[in-house]
N, C-alpha and C positions, 0 to 999 in steps of 0.2 A: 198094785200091779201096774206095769207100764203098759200107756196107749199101745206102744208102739215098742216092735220090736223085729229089730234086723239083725238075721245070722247070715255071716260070711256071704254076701250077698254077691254076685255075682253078675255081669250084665254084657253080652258083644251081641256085635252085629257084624257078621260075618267073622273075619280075621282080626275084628278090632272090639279088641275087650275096653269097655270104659270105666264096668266097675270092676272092682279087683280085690273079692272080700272085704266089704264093708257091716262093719255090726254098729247098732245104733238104737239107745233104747231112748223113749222118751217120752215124760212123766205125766200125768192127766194138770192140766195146766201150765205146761211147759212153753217156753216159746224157746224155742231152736233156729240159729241163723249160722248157713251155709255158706260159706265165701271161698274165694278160690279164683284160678283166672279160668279164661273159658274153655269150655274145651275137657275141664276138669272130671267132669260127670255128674255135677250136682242137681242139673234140671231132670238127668235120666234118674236119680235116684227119688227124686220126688216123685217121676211120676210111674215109678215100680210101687212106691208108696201107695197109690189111687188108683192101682190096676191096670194104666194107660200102656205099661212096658210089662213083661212076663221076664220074670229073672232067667237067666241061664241055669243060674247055679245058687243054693241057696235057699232063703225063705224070709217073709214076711209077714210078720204077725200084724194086726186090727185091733184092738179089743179084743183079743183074749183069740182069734178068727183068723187062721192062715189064708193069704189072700190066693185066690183060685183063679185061673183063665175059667172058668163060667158062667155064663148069663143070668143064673140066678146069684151067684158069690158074688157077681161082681155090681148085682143092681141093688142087694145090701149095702156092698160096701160104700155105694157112692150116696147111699144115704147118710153115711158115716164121715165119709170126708168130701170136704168143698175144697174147689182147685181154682187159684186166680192164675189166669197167663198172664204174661207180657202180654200179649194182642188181647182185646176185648172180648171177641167174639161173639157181640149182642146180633140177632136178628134185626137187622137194617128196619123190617117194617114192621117193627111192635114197638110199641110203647114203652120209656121205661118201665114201667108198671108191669104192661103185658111180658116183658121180658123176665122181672123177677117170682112172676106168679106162674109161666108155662107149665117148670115142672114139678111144682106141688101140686097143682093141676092132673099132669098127668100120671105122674110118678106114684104120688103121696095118694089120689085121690079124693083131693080136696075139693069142695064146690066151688063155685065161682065168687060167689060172695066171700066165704073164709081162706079162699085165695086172694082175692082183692085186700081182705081186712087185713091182712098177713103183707104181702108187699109193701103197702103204707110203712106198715109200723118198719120193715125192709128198709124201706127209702129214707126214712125219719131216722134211723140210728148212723146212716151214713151223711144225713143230712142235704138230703135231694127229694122229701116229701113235696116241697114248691115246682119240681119235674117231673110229675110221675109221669103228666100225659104227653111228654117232651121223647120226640123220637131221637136215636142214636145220630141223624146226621145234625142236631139239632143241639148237642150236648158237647160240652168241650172233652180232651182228651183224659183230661183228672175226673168228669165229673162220667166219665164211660168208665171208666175203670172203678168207679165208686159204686155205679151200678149192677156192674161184674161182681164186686165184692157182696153188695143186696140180692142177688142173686143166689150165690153159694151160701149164702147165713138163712135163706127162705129155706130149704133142705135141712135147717137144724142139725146140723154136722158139729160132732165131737173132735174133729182137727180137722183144720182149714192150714191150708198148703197154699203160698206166694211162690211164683215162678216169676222174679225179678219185676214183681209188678211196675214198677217206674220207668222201668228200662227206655220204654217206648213213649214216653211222656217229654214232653218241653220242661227244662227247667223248673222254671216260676208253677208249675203245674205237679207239681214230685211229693211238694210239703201238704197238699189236703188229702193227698193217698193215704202217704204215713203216717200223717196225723188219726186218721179213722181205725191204721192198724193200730197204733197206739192204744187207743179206747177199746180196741176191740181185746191186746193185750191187759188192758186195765183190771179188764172183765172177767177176765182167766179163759179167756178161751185159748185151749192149746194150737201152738201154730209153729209150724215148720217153715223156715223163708230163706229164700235164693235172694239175695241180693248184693248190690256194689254200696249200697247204702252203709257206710261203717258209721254215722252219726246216730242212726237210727239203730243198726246195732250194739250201739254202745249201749244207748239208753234204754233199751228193751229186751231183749235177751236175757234168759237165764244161763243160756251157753251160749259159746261161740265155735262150728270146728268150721277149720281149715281144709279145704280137700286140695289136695294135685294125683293127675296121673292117674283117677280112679281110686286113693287109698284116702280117707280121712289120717292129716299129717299130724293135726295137733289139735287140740280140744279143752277148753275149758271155760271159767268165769270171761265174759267179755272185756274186764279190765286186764286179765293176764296176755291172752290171747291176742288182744290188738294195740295192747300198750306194752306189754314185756313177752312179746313172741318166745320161745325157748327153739324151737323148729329153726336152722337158717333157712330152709327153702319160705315157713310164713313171712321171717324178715325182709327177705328180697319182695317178695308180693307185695307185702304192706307199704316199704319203703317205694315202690314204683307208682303202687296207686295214690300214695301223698302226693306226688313230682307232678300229678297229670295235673 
């Protein structure tokens, strides 16, 4: 059965529809990567995916769990899926650590101790065990977004969702992201990802779709999709984003 499943999904704000029936199903160890220009609807679709957006039109399946506007639907679900932004959004005054353990803490119910012992192992898989006690202004911009990511894997979540995690990053700072989502793909964790990153989805990806305009345009193996586009509208995309 699929994690995930979207019928004709549906998404405006106001007079501006962004999604425009979108269906999308995807597999318990999937990694799924979103491309498109911006503007597309691919960050709104994600985060209809995690509850963050309430469809207009349409529906959204979990694990088997239509996703619900309410406060108990939706404190399951975020047990279920982990969301990395582009922006960090670590608590300035906690500790790596205290950042990754708040809400198993609070959420989960966990003691202080098996939250502690839980974040370590957090921060070691991302490889910032040697930072735990190191606060956010204290941590470069890769190693705040690593933390983000030790974060949402402390909630033991069955898909972890990227919103262009790089985005916001320097450079020289882009490759220990990806590299962690890497390992983390290795692992089979299933993962849905918004990015500009076409290197990384080459290599990583079980799919690849395309969106413009709010419709997903073309869809498939990452070697079709972003080396023999069939779509002109993905041609023109691809071909623009090589030029930059």
């Amino acid at each position: 059965m699929a994690l995930v499943e979207v019928r004709n999904l549906h998404k405006r704000f106001g007079s501006l529809e962004v999604l425009k029936g979108v269906d999308l199903q995807v597999e318990p160890g999937e990694v799924v990567v979103f491309v498109g220009p911006s503007g597309c609807g691919k960050s709104t679709l994600l985060r209809c995916l995690c509850g963050l957006e309430v469809p207009s039109e349409g529906e959204v399946i979990v694990g088997g769990t239509p996703v619900r506007d309410e406060p108990k639907a939706l404190q399951a679900l975020h047990r279920r899926v982990g969301m990395v932004f582009q922006r960090f959004h670590l608590f300035p005054h906690l500790s790596a650590l205290d950042n990754v353990t708040l809400a198993p803490r609070k959420v989960l119910g966990m003691s202080e101790d098996e939250a502690r012992a839980l974040g370590k192992r957090m921060l070691a898989l991302v490889h910032l065990d040697s930072r735990a006690e190191a606060f956010p202004s204290q941590l470069s911009g890769g190693q705040q977004q690593r933390v983000a990511i030790a974060r949402a894997l402390a909630m033991k979540p069955e898909l972890m969702l990227f919103d262009e995690p790089t985005s916001a990053l320097d450079p020289e700072l882009v490759g220990e992201v990806l590299e962690v989502m890497r390992e983390l793909a290795r692992e089979g964790m299933t993962m849905c990802v918004v990015t500009h990153e076409m290197g990384f989805a080459a290599d990583v990806a079980h799919r690849v779709l395309f969106m413009d305009a709010g419709k997903v345009v073309e869809q498939g193996q990452p070697q079709q999709v972003l080396r023999e586009p069939q779509h002109p509208r993905t041609r023109e995309f691809l071909s623009r984003l090589l030029q930059r």
